[in-house]
ZADRENLUM-126468 format. One record per residue (C-alpha): x, z, y; residue number from 1. Coordinates in steps of 0.001 Angstrom, whole numbers, plus 500000, padded with zeros to 6 digits. Layout:
BEGIN
X; Z; Y; NUM
...
//
This chain:
BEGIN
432121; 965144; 304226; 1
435623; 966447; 303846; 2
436844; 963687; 306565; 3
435007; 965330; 309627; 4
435399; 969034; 308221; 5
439269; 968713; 308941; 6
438499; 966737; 311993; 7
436421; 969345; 313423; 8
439210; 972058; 312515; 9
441753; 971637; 315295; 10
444175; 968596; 315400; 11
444328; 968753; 318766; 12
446468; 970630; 321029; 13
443243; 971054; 323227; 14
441926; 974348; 321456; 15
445158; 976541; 322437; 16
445137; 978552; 325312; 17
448334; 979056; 327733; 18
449783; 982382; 328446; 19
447579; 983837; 331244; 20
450725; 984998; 332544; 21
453004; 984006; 335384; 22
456893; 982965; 334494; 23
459789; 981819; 336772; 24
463117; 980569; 335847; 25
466738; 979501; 337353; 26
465933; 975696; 336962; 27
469575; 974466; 337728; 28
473002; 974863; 335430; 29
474864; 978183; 335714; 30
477562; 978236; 338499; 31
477899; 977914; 342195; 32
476760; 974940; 343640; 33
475697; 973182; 346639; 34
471387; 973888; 345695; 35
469710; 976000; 343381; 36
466167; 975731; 342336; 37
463968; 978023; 340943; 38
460568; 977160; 339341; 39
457553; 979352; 339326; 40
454429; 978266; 336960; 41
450995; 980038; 336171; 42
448005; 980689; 337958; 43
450273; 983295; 340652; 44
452683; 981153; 340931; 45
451336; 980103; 345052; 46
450628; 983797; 345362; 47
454071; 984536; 344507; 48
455915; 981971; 347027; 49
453607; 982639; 349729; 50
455343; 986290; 349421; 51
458714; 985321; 349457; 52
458487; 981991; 351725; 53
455441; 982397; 353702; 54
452439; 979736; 354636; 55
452585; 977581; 351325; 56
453014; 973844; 352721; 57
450266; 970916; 351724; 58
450951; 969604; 348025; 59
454033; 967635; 346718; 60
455458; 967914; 350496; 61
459004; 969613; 350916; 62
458902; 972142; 354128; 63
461814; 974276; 354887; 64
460888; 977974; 354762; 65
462893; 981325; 355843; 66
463330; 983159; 351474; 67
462709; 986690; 352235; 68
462849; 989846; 350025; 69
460302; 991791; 349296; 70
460866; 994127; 351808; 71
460942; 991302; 354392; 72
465038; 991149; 354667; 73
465971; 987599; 354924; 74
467792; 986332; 351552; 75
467714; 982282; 352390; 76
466838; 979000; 354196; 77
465652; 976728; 352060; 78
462631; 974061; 350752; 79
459525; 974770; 349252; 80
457385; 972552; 346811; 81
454083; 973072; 345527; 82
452448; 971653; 342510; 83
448769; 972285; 341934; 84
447486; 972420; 338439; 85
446352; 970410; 336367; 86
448392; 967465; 338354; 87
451889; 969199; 337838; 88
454586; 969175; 335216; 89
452965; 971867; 332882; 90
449254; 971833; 333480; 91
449239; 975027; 335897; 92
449861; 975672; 339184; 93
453536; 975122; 340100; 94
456023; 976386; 343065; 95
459649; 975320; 343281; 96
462321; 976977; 345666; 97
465608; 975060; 346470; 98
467904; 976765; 348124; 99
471750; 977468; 347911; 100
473218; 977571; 344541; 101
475225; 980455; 344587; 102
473919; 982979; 341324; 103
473919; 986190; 342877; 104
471424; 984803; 345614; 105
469493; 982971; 342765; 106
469459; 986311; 340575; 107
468426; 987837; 343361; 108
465719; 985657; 343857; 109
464647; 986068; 340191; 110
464515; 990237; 340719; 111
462054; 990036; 343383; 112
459683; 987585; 341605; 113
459768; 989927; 338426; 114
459078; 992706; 340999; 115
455990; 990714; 342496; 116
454776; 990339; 338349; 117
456282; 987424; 337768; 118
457777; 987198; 334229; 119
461026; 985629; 333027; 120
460715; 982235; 331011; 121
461948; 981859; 327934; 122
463675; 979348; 326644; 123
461463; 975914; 327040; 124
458441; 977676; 328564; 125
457865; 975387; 330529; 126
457763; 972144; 328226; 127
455497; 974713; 325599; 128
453127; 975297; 328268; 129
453115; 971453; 329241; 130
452365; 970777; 325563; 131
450046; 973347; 325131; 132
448050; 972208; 328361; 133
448030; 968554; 326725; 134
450590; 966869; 329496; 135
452892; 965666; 326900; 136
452691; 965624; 323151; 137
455727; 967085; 321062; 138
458019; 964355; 320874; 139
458009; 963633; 324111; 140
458806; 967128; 325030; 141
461623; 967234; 322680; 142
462705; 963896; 324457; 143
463209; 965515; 327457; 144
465691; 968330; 326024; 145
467332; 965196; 324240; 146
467185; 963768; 327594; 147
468987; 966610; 329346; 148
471827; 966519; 326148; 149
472237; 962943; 325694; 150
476247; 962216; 325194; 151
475865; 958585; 325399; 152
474320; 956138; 328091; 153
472396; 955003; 324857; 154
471036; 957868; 324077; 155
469719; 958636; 327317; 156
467965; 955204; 326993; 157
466350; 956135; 323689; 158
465183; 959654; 324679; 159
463497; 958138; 327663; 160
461975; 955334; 325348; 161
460433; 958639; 323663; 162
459641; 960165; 326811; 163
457233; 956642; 327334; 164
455646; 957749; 324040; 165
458286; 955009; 321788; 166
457996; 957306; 318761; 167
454285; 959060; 319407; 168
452922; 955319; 320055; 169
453931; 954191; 316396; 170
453188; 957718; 314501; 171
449307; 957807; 316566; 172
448739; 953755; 315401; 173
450076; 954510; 311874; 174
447936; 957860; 311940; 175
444792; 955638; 313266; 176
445019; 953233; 310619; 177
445017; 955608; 307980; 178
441556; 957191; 309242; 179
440151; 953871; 309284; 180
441084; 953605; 305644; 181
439883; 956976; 304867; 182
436742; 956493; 306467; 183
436529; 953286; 304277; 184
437252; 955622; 300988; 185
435062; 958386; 301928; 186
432358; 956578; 302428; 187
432500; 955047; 298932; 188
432861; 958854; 297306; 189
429428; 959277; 299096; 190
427964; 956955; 296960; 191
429469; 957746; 293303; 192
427467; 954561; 291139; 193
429676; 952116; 293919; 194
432899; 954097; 294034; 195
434786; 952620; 291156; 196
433692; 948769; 292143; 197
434403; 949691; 295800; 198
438285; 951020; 294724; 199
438663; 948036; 292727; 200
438306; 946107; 295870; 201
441843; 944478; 296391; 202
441362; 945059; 300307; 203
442175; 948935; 299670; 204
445307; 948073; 298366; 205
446464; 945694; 300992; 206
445648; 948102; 303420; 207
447718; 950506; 301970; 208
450460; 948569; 301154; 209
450173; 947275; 304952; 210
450112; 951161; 306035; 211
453067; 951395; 303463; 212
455502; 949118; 305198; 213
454379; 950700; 308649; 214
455643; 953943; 307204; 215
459308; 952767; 306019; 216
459635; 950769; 309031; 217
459069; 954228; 311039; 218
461345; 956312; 308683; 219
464328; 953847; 309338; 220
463636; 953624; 313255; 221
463640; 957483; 312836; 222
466418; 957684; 310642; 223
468407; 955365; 313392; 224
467040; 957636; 316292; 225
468719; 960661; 314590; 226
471833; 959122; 315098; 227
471221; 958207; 318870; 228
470301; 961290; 319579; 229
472862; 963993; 316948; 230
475800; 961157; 316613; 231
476899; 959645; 313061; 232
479702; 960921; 310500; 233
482011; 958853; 309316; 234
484098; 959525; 306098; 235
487483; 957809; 305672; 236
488102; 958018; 302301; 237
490383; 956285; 299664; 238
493878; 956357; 297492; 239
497040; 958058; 299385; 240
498934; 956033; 301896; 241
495921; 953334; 302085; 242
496238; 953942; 306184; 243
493597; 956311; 306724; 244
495361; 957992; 308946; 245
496079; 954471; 310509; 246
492972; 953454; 310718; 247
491185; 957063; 312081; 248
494252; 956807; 314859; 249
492944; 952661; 315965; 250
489383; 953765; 315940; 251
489865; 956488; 318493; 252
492493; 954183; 320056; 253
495219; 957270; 320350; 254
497412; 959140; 318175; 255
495199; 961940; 316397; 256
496954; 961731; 312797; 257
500561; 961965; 311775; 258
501728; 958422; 310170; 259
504076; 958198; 307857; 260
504827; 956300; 304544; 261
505056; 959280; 302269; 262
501982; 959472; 300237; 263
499762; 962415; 300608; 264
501151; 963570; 304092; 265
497249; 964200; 305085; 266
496423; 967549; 303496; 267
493642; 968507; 305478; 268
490461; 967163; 306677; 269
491046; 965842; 310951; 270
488299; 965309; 312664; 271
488308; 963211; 315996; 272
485091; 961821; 318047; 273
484424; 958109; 319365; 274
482024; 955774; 320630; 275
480970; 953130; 318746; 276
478534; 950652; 320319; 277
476849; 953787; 322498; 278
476544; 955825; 318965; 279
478801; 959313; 319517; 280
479889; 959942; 316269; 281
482586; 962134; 314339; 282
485317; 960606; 312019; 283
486988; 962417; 309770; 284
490570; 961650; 308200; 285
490502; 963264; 304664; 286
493378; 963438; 301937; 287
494565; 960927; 299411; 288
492055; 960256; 296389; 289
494699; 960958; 293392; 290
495295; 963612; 290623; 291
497632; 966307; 292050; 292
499256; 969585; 290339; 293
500195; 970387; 294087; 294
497593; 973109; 294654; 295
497452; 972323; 298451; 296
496883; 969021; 298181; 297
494243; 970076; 295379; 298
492128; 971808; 297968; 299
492754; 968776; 300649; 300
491213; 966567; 298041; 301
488425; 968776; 297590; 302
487447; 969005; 300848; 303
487398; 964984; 300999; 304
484936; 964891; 298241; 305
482555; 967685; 300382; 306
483362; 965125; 303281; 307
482531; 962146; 301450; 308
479220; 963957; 300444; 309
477957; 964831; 304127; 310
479126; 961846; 305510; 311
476432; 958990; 307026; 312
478922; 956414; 306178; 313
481789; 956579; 303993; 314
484489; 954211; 305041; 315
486338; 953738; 301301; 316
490006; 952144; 302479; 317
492168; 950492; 300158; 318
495576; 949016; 300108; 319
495414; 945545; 299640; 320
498949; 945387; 298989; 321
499004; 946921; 296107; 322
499056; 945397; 293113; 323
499085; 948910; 290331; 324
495658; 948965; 290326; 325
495292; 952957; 289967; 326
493456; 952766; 293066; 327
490235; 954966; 292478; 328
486468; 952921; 293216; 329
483923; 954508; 294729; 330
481177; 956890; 292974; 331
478416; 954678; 291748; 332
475655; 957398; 292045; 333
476882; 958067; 295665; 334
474026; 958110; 298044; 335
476026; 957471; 300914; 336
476026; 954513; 302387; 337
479693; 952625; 301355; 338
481740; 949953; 303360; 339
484595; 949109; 301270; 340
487623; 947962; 303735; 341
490466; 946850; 302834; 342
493730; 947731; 304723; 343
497132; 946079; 305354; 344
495928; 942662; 305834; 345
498792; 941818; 307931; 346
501445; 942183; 305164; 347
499653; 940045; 303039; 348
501683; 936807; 302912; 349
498907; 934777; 303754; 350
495280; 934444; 304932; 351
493161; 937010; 302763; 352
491337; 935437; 299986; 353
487818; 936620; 298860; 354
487968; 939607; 297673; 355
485118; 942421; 297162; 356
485935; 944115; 300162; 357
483159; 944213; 302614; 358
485475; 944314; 305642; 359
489471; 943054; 305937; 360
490992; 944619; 308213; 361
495180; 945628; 309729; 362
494711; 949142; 310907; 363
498104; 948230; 312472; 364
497618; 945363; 314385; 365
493685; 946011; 315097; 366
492584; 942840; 313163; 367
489365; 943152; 312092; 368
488257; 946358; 313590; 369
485295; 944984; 315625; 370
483712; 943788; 312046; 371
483950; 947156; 311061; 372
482482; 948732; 313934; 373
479495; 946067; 313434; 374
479010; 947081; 309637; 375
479735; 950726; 310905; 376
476488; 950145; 313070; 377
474633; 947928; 310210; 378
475040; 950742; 307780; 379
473103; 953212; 310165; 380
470653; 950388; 310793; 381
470980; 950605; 314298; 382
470542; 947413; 316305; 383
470326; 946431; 319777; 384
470405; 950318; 321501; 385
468885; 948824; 324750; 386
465961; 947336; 323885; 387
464361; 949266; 320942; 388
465768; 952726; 319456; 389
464114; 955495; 320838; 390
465366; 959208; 319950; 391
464574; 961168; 316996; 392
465440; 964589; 315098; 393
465657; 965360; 311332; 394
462235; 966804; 311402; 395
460762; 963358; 312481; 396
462502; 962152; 309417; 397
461580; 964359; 306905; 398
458175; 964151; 308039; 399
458112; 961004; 307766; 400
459866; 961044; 304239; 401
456569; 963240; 303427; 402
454197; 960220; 304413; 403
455907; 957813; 302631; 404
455889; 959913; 299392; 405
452127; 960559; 299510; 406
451281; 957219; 300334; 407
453441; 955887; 297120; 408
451389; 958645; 295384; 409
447866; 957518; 296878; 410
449167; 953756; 295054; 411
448905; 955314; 291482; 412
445408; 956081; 291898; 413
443687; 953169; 293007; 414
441229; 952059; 291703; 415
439969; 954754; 289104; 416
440816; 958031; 291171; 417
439053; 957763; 294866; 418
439405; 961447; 295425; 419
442885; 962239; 294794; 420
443429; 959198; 296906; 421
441677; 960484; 299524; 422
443642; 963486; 299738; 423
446868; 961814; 299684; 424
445753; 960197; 302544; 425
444879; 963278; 304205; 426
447946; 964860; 303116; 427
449926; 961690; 304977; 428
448161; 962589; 308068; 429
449005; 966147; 308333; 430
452089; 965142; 307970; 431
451910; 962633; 310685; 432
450508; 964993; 312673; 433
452742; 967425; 312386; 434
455260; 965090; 314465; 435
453431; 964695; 317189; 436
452329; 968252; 317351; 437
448242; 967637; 316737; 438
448789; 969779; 313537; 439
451624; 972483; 313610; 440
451983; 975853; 312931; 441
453645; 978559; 315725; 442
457001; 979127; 313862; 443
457228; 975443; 314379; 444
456914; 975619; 318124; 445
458519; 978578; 318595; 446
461752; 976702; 316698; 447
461420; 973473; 318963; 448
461316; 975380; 322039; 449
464082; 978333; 321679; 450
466807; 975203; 321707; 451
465750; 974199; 325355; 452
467514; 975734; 328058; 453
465677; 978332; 330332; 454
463989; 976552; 333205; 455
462910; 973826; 331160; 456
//
């Protein structure tokens, strides 16, 4: 059967071997500081301490040693860890030297290991060779260089929810229930006289519509993980002298953008950063929405329509003052998420009334900002960041975006086509797969780990 043919053919990490090789690393930031540490990993890596420090002391125990050269000539005092494989960090054998942190002692450090045969690690050896020796699967060794880059206190939450396997968990259940199912459909193609009966069964499609809503319930977690981990956009757009410049200036709570009451005074696009409930994210001030001969201000609006088209959210501000209505709506087709605010609530002479404004807000006064921050964080469907979201990247979601397409595709061929829905089952799980890092190809890897820093 096809089922245990692509089984058998490698979805596990298992079947690739490590670099035989030995590689060492500067494992702290660049600069002086007070320590430096230096990690050594592959099956020397003892070999090569015991040269420069000496007796290698028992496992997981830190003993100060004497760092000599080569040549014997004392370099450093300092502590000495050792690791043994497979119960270490990346599967192998492990050393680690701390010791000052001054770089020309750590460099020179790093030229007598090379000179031993030790060889410099690239960028994110050592998470590769931890994946590759089946200590952590691929999200959870991009959640540790999210980790190490997180700009919020929630985003160092949700990349250690991924660390704890809050992404993998989810992606190996989903993947899990679609083998069941396939084993369920594969057996029926076995047996061709029961296949079309079997198909017809309205269990297969509640199964897959259950495996459905597992799938969009992951992309959107995904989608909102993104944002933990990269940060939002945010768009202000709208009409001239609406207050976007007002209202880009309360968000980040000092004065980024000139105010003044002469339309069109914003001709380019400003772009400031903020917090919003943990989120980082970028907002970005754009010029007036109007018809213009002024060929400046032509190319300001321009560049708020490529803003409004990257954007995650697209903040469309309107005067609610005035009464010409030449103000411009939003794009229909837009896929951008819209929150339509209106602005200048505290000249209106009294209490707003309903309108079709999603938020009502006084960019002057700060009425009604907090609303906006909460649809801000509704749009991006992010909830409560410290119990749930765990950290994501753009390949997770397009992944993902893959599943959910050949699963709506395995739908329209129940019940008369049992072997293309087979393989869009199959298809969903190399996708799956591909997130987790049981199915991959090396220009994947080798894209993953170049963004890690060396030592890591």
């Amino acid at each position: 059967m096809r089922l245990f043919h692509w089984l058998s053919n490698g979805l596990s990490p298992s079947g690739l071997k490590t670099p035989a090789d030995t590689i060492c690393a500067i494992a702290t930031p660049p600069g002086a500081g007070g320590v430096g540490i230096i990690r050594i990993s592959g099956p020397q890596a003892f070999a090569f301490a015991a040269r420069l420090c000496g007796d290698l002391p028992p496992s997981r125990q830190a003993v100060l040693r004497t760092i000599r050269d080569l040549q014997g000539e004392t370099l450093d005092h300092g502590l000495l860890l050792v690791f043994p494989g497979p119960h270490s960090f990346t599967g192998e054998d492990v050393a680690e030297l701390h010791m000052h942190g001054g770089q020309v002692l750590l460099q020179l450090i790093i030229q007598q290991l090379s000179q031993a045969g030790a060889r410099l690690a690239r960028p994110g050896e050592f998470s590769e060779r931890a994946f590759l020796n089946d200590k952590l699967d691929l999200t959870q060794a991009e959640a540790i260089a999210d980790l190490i880059e997180a700009g919020s206190a929630a985003a160092v939450r949700a990349a250690n929810r991924s660390l704890d396997g809050g992404l993998s968990k989810p992606v190996n259940q989903l993947q899990q229930a679609m083998l069941e199912l396939r084993v369920w459909v594969e057996a029926a193609l076995d047996f061709p006289e029961e296949e079309i009966d079997f198909l017809a069964d309205e269990r297969i499609a509640e199964r897959l519509h259950g495996l459905q809503q597992q799938a969009a319930q992951l992309l959107a977690d995904a989608r909102s993980g993104v944002h933990l981990t990269q940060g939002a956009r945010l768009a202000i757009i709208g009409p001239p002298n609406a207050g976007k410049s007002s209202l880009l200036n309360a968000l980040v709570k000092h004065d980024a953008a000139i105010v003044t009451n002469i339309p069109g005074t914003t001709r380019d696009v400003l772009r400031e950063r903020l917090e919003i409930g943990g989120i980082p994210m970028e907002v970005i001030d754009t010029a007036g929405m109007r018809e213009s001969d002024d060929p400046i201000e032509q190319e300001g609006i321009r560049r708020a329509h490529a803003a409004l088209s990257s954007a995650d959210v697209v903040l469309w501000l309107d005067d609610m003052t005035d009464s010409s209505g030449s103000a411009q709506k939003p794009p229909r087709d837009l896929a951008v998420p819209i929150i339509r605010v209106g602005n200048k609530s505290d000249l209106l002479p009294g209490p707003a009334a309903q309108t079709d404004y999603d938020v009502v807000i006084s960019a002057k006064t700060g009425t009604g900002l907090e609303l906006l921050e909460q649809a801000i964080l509704a749009k991006l469907n992010i909830g409560n960041t410290d119990t749930q979201a765990f950290s994501a990247r753009p390949r997770h979601v397009s992944a993902l975006q893959q599943v959910n397409e050949h699963l709506e595709l395995a739908s329209g061929h129940i019940p008369h086509a049992g072997e293309l829905f087979a393989e869009e089952l199959l298809s969903a799980q190399h996708a799956l797969s591909e997130i987790t890092g049981e199915y991959h190809n090396d220009d994947l890897l080798g894209a993953i780990f170049s963004s890690f820093c060396i030592g890591k």
